[in-house]
C-alpha positions as CSV (number, residue, x, y, z in Angstrom):
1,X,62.5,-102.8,-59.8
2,X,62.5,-106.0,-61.5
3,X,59.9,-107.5,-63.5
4,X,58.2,-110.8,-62.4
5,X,55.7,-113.2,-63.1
6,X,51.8,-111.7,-62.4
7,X,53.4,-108.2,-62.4
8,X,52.9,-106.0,-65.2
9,X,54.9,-102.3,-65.6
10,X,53.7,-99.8,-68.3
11,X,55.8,-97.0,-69.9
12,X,54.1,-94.7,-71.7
13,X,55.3,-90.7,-73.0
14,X,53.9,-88.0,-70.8
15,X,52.2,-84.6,-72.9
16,X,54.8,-82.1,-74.6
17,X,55.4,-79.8,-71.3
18,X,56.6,-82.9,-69.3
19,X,58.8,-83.7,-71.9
20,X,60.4,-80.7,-72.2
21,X,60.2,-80.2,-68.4
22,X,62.3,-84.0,-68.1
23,X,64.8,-83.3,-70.4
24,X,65.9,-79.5,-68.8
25,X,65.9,-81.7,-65.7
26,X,68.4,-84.3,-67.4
27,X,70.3,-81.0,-68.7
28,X,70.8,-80.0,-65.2
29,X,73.1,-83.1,-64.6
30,X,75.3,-81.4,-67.5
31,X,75.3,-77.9,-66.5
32,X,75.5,-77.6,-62.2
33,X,77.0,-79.8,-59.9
34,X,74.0,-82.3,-59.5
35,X,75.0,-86.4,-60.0
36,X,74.2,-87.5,-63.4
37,X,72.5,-90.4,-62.0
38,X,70.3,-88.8,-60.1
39,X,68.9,-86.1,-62.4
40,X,68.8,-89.1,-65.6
41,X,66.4,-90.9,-63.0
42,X,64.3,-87.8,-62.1
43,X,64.1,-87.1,-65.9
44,X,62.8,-90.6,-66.6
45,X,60.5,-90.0,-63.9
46,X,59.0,-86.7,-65.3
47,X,58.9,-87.1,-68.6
48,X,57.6,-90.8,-68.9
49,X,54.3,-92.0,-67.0
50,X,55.1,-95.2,-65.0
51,X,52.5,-97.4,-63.7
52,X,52.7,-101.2,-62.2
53,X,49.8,-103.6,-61.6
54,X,49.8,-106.9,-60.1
55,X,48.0,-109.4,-62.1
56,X,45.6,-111.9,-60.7
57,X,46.3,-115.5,-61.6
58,X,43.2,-117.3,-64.0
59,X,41.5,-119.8,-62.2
């Protein structure tokens, strides 16, 4: 997703656990057949808390 004008995105850690829970799921890519790509994304996805919100324009 890209970023555009009125849309915010917010990246922000998730607590220990998910952390550790994201990066055995990025070590998975490493150690069993599994694409790279696809467990780095699912990593991201666990371990970091990703929220978008569409901003209103001022009037």
């Amino acid at each position: 997703m890209l970023s555009r004008p009125g849309l915010a995105l917010y990246l922000a850690p998730r607590e220990l656990p998910f952390i550790l829970i994201g990066g055995a799921i990025g070590a998975l890519g490493v150690w069993s057949a599994a694409p790279m790509e696809a467990a780095a994304v699912t990593a991201f996805l666990v371990a970091v808390q990703v929220k978008a919100e569409i901003l209103k324009p001022h009037s």
